[in-house]
Structures are given as structure tokens and as C-alpha cells.
C-alpha positions in Angstrom: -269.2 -19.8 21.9 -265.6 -22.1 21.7 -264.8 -20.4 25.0 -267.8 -21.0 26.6 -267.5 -25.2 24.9 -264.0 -25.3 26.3 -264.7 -24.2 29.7 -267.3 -26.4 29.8 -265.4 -29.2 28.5 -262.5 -28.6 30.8 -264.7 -28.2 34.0 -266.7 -31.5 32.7 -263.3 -33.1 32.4 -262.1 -31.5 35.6 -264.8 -33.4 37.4 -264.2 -37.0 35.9 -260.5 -36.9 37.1 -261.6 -35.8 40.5 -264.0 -39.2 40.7 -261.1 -41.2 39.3 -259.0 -40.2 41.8 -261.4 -40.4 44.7 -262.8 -43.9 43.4 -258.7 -45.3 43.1 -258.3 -44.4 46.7 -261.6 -45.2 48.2 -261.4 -48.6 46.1 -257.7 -49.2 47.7 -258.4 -48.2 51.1 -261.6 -50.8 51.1 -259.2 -53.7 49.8 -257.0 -52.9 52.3 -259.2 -52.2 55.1 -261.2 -55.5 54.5 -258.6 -58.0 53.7 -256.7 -60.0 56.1 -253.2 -60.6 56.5 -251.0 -62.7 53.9 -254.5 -62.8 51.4 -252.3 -60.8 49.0 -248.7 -61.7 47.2 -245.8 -62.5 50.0 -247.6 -60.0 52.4 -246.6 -62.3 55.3 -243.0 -61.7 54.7 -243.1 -58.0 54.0 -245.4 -57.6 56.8 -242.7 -58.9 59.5 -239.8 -57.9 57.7 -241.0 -53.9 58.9 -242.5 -55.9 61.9 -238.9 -56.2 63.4 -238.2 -52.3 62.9 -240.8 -51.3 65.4 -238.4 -52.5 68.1 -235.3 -52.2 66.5 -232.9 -48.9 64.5 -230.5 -51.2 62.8 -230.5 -54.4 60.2 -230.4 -57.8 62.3 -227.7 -60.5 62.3 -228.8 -62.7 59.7 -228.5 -65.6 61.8 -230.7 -63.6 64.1 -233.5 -65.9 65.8 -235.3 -62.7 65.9 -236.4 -62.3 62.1 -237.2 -66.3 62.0 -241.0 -65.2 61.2 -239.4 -62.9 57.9 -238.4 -66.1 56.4 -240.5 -66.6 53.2 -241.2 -70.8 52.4 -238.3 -71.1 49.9 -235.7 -69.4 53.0 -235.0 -66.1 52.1 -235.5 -63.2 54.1 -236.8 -59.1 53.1 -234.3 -58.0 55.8 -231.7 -59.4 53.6 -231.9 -56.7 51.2 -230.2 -52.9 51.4 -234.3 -51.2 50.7 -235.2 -48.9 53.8 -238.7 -49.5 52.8 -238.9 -51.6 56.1 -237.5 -49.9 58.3 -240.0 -46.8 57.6 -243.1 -48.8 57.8 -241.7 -50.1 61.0 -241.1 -46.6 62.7 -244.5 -44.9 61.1 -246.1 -48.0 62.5 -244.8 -48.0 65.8 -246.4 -44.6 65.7 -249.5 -45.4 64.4 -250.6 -48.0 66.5 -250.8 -45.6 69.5 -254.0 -44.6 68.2 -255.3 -48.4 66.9 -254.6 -51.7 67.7 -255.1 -53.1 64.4 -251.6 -53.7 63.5 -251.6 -54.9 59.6 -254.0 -52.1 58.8 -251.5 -49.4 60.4 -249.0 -50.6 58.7 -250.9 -50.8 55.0 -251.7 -47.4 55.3 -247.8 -46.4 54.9 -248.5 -47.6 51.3 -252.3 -45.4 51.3 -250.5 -42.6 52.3 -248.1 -43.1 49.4 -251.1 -43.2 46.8 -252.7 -40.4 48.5 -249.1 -38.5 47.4 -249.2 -40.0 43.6 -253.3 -38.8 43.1 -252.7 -35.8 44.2 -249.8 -35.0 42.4 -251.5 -36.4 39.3 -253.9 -34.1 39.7 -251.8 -30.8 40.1 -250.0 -32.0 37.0 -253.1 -32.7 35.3 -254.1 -29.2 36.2 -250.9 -28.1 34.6 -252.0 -29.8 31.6 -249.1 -32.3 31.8 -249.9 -36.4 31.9 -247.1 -38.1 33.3 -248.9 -40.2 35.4 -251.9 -41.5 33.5 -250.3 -44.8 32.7 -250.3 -45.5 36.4 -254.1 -43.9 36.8 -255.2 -46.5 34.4 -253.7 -49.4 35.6 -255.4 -51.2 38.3 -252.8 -53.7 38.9 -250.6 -51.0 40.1 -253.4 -49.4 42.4 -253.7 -52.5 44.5 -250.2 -52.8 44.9 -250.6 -50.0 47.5 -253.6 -51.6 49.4 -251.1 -53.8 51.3 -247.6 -54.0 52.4 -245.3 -54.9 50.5 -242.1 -52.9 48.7 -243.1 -52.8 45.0 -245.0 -49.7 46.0 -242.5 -48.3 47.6 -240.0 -48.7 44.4 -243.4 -47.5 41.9 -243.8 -44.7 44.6 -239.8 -43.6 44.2 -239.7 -44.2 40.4 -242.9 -41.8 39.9 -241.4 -39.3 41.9 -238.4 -39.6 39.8 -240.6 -39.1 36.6 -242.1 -35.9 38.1 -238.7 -34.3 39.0 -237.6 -35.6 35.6 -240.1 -34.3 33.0 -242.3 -31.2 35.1 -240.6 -28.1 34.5 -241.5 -26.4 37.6 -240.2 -29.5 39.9 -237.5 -29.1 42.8 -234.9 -30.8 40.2 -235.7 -28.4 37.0 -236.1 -25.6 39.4 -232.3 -26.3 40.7 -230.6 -27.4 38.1 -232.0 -24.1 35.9 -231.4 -21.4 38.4 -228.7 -18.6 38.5 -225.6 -18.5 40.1 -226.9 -15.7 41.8 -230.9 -17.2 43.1 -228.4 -20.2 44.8 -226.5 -17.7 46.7 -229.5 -15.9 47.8 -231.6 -18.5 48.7 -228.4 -21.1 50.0 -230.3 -22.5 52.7 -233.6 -23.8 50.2 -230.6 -24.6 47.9 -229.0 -27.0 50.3 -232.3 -28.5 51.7 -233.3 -29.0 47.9 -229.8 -30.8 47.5 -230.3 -33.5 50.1 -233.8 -33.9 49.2 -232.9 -35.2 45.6 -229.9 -36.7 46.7 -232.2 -39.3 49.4 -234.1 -39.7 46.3 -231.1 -40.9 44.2 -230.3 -43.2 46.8 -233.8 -44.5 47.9 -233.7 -45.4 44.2 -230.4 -47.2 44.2 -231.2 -49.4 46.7 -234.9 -50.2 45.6 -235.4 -53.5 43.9 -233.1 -54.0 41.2 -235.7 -54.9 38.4 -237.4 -51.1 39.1 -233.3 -50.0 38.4 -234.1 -50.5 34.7 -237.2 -48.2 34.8 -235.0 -45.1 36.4 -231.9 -46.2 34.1 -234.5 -45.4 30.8 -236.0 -42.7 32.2 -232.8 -41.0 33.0 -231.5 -41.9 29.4 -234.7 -40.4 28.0 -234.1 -36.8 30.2 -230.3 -36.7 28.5 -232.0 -36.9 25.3 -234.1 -34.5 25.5 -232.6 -32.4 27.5 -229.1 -33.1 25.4 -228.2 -29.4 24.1 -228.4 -28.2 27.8 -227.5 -30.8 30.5 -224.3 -31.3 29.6 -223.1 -27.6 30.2 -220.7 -27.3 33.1 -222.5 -25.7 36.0 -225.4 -28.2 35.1 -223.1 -31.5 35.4 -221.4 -30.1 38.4 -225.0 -29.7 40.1 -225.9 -33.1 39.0 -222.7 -34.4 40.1 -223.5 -32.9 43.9 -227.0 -34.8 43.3 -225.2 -38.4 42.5 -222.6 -37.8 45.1 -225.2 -37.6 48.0 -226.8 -40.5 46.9 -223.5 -42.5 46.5 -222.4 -41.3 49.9 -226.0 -42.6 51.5 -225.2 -45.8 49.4 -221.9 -46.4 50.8 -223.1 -46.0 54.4 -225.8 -47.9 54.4 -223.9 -50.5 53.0 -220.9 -50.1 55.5 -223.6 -50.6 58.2 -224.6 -54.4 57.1 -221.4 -55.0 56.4 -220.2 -54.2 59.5 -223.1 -56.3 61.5 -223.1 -59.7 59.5 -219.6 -58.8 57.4 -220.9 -60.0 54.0 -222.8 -58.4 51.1 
């Protein structure tokens, strides 16, 4: 009979989230889909900062008369900043709009795509009986951040991402920083693509918005807590260390690359 209750309870349950997580997108996708351009926070500016990486591969000159429109009212500019958030909204949107010609939408659904990501994978961990991101499920502030464009989903988007890697024990980080000496050899390839991956992430992170910096500094504070009587073995700090290195080396040539187009920083 408490088998029977439980399965019941767990399929009932099982349902609910689905509808949550249906009724955040669907609800997210309409706001976006409806609303016009600059109705929401700064949108303007984010909207032509990625605007300019449709035609272009590298940061503009800041004194530039191309990036004019990125100018927000009190004169500063998104391009300014080291986040490739723009630049990727400008490529996928360059893509996208082969197939529409409504040009704020395409670009908005960079940021759909990224919530499609976050519900799904708050699903599989739900399903794995771990709730790392309810907060975020229950928050509908932080939903319609993603229904337009603008690069405090991108930075929420990252951060998650970092949580999951973090705290899920069957994530790409856990799974490489537990493995053998002997499962990296054999699978060096994985182990190298795995490596990169993490190490993008480190440095997508590091050049996100600095107030989203605090949330990854605590969270990585909180894993060396927790994870204290292990992490700080050897083999562990050297794979971390390969981690942090990629990210630094990203770091330092992304940041050689505006320095070298408008020699300041």
C-alpha cells in the first residue's frame, strides 16, 4: 500500500513539474514573442551591442562610428566590456534570420534557447532527486530575464551551469575530477574534450559581469567545504589546476585582443 501511495505521489509530482516547466517557457516565449523592442530594461543597448557582431568577428575601436547606436543615454557602451555574450547572439543571429526577418525576436530566442537548457536540466536533476535549481524555478523575475536580450541571462545561464558541475555527482566536472589514472588514459580523447569544455566555462565566467563573480566565488568556496577532505589531494589540484589554466589562458587572449585594437583596458 506505501508503494503503491509513493508511486502515485511521485508520478502526481512528476506531472506538476512537467507543467511548471512547460508553463515557464511557454509564459517566456509569449513575452518575448509579443513585446517590442527596448519595452524591457536597456534592451536597446544590448540589442545593438550583438547587432554589430552580425557583420563583424572582432571588438570595435571604441571611437568607432560604427557602434554609435550601442551608446546607452548616460554614454557608455556594452561593447566596452570583455563578455562574449554579444558576439554569440550576433553570429547565431546572423544565422537565424535566414529563415525570419524578424530580427529582435531571432535574436531573443538566444536567451529561449538558454532556458530551454536550464528546464531541462532541472528536470533530469529533479529526476535524480536532486534540487539545485528550484530557487531559479520559483523565481519569476529570473524567468523573464530570458524573454529578451540582454546579458544577465547569459551570466544566470553560466553561473547555473557552474552549480550543476559543482554539486551533481554524475556531472562532466565530478566525473573528471574523480576518475582513475587509468579511465583518463583510456578514454584521452573524452578527457581532453572534457578539459576545454570546463575550462570555456571558467572563462565565460571570468569575464561575465562582475557582480555575478560573487555568486561563482561562494559557490566555489562552498564546493571546498564540502568537498575539503578530498579536493585538496594532489592529482585532484593538479586537474583543477589544468581547468583554471585554460580559463586564464582564454582570459589573457581575449584581453590581449582589445588591448591590442583600442590599447587600453
Amino acid at each position: 500500500m506505501k508503494k503503491e501511495y509513493k508511486k502515485c505521489l511521485n508520478l502526481l509530482l512528476n506531472i506538476i513539474l512537467i507543467i511548471m516547466l512547460i508553463t515557464i517557457f511557454v509564459v517566456t516565449s509569449m513575452i518575448s514573442y509579443k513585446t517590442k523592442l527596448d519595452e524591457h530594461p536597456d534592451e536597446r543597448v544590448h540589442y545593438e551591442a550583438s547587432k554589430y557582431y552580425t557583420t563583424h568577428f572582432m571588438p570595435p575601436k571604441f571611437t568607432s562610428d560604427e557602434i554609435v547606436n550601442t551608446f546607452s543615454v548616460h554614454g557608455e557602451s556594452r561593447l566596452t566590456e570583455l563578455d562574449c555574450y554579444y558576439f554569440l547572439v550576433g553570429k547565431y543571429t546572423s544565422f537565424i534570420t535566414m529563415f525570419t526577418d524578424n530580427d529582435v525576436f531571432a535574436a531573443r530566442t538566444f536567451n529561449l534557447i538558454l532556458l530551454a537548457i536550464i528546464l531541462i536540466i532541472s528536470y533530469k536533476l529533479y529526476r535524480n532527486k536532486s534540487y539545485l535549481f528550484m530557487p531559479f524555478l520559483l523565481v519569476s523575475q529570473a524567468w523573464y530575464v530570458f524573454a529578451y536580450v540582454n546579458n544577465d541571462a547569459w551570466a544566470i545561464f553560466l553561473n547555473l551551469i557552474f552549480v550543476y558541475q559543482l554539486f551533481f555527482k554524475n556531472s562532466m566536472f565530478n566525473k573528471y575530477i574523480n576518475a582513475e589514472k587509468e579511465e583518463i588514459n583510456k578514454n584521452r580523447k573524452k578527457t581532453i574534450g572534457t578539459v576545454i569544455i570546463l575550462g570555456l566555462l571558467f572563462y565565460g565566467l571570468l569575464i561575465t559581469k562582475m557582480n555575478y563573480l560573487v555568486a561563482t566565488g561562494i559557490n566555489a568556496i562552498v564546493y571546498l567545504i564540502i568537498n575539503n577532505k578530498t579536493i585538496f589531494k594532489k592529482e585532484k589540484m593538479i586537474k583543477l589546476g589544468t581547468i583554471l589554466l585554460i580559463g586564464i589562458i582564454a582570459f589573457g587572449i581575449r584581453l590581449g585582443i582589445d588591448f591590442g585594437i583600442n590599447r587600453i583596458r
